[in-house]
N, C-alpha and C positions, 0 to 999 in steps of 0.2 A: 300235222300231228307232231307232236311234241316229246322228244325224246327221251328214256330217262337221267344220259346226261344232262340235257340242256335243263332237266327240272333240274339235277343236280347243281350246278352252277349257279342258276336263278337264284335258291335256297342259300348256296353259301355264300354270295353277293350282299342279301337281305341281312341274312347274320351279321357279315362283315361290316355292315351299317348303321344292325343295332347296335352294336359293343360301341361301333366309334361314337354314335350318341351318347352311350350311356357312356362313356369316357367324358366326353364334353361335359355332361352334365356334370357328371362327379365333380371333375375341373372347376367349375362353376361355384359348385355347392362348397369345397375346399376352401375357392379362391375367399369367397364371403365371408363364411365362419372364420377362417382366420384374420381377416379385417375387422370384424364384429366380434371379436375376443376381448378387445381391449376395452369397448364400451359396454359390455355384459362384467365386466371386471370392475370397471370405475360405477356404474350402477348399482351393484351387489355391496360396494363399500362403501356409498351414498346413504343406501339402506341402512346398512349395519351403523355407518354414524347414526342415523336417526334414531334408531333403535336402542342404541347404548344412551341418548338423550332422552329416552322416554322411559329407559327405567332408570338413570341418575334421579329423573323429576317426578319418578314415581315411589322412589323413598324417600325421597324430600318432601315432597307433600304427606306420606304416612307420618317420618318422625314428627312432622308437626303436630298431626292429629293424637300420636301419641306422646303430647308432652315433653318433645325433645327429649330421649332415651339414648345413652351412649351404640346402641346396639338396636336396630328394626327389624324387626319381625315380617317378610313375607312372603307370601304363596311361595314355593317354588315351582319352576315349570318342569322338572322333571321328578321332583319327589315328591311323596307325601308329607313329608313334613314341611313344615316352615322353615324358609333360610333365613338365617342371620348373617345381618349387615354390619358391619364396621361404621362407624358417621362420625366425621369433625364435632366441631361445637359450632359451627353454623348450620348442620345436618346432610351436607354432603356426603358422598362417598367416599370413603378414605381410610388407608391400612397405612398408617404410619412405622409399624415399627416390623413390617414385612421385610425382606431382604430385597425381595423384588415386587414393590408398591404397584405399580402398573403392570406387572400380572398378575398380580392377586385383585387387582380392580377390574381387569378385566375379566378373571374367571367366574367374581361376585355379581355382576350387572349381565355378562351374556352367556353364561354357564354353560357353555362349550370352552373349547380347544382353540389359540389362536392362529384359526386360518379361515379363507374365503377362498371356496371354489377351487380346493388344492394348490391355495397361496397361502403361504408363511404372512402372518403379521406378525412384526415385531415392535415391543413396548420399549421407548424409550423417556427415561425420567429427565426433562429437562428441568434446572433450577436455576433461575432470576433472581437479582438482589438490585433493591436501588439505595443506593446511598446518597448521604447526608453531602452538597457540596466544597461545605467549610472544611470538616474534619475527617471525611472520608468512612465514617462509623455506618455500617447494615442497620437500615430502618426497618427493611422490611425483605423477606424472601417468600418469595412463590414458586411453589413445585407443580410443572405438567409432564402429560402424561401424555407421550405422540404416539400414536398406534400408524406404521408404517408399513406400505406395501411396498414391495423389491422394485417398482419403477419411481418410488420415491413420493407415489399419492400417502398424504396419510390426513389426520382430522386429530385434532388434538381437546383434551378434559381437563378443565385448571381445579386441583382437587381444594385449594381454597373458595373460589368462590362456584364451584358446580356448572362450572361455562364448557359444552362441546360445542365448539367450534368444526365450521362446515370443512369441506372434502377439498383440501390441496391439492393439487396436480403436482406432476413431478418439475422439477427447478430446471 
């Protein structure tokens, strides 16, 4: 016969071996998700370049249909009305006389806030120039647009010729 100590004991024995499993697991489950943080990170920003490429290329295909208009007309995803677009004279995207051009390009194509997954992107505008070898005179400058995440992946939009460029890793 079995005493009501010895149940006693037995019961907090069983206990003591659920918790430490569920410890372990947890452990486990921790160890994962923080390994698996950095590719649920770099995937989500994979995405969002794709996406920032599919509505560049989806105003670029409307300005055409409308006759190359300095300004396109479309849907918005969050309002009833129609958003207007800024466009080069080749039809790309583009706010030239913004203070800050790649965040205003970026708030026009993906009409949110610049962040993923409670990460900060930040737009920076880089500008190129290539010059003439003889005389050293700018033939030509090009302005992009790096949208950058804090471990240094970022994907970059050349607002002359409408090119995003795929998902960098960090240096």
């Amino acid at each position: 016969m079995v005493s009501n100590s010895e149940k006693k004991e037995k019961s907090l024995a069983e206990f003591v071996v659920i918790v430490a499993l569920v410890g372990v697991l947890m452990a486990i489950f921790i160890n994962y998700f923080i390994e698996s943080e950095e590719n649920f990170t770099n995937a989500g920003f994979a995405t969002m370049a794709q996406s920032f490429n599919t509505k560049v290329n989806t105003v670029h295909a409307q300005w055409m249909m409308d006759k190359q208009p300095n300004i396109v007309l479309l849907a918005s995803l969050n309002k009833k009305e129609k958003q207007a677009i800024s466009v080069n004279r080749a039809g790309w995207i583009d706010v030239p006389k913004a203070q800050l051009p790649c965040e205003a390009i970026w708030l026009l194509v993906m009409e949110t806030p610049m962040n993923l997954m409670n990460v900060s992107v930040s737009a920076i505008e880089v500008h190129t120039s290539k010059d003439k070898s003889l005389n050293e005179q700018k033939i030509a400058e090009t302005s992009q647009c790096h949208y950058v995440l804090h471990d240094g992946s970022y994907f970059q939009y050349d607002r002359a010729r409408g090119k995003v460029s795929k998902v960098f890793g960090p240096n």
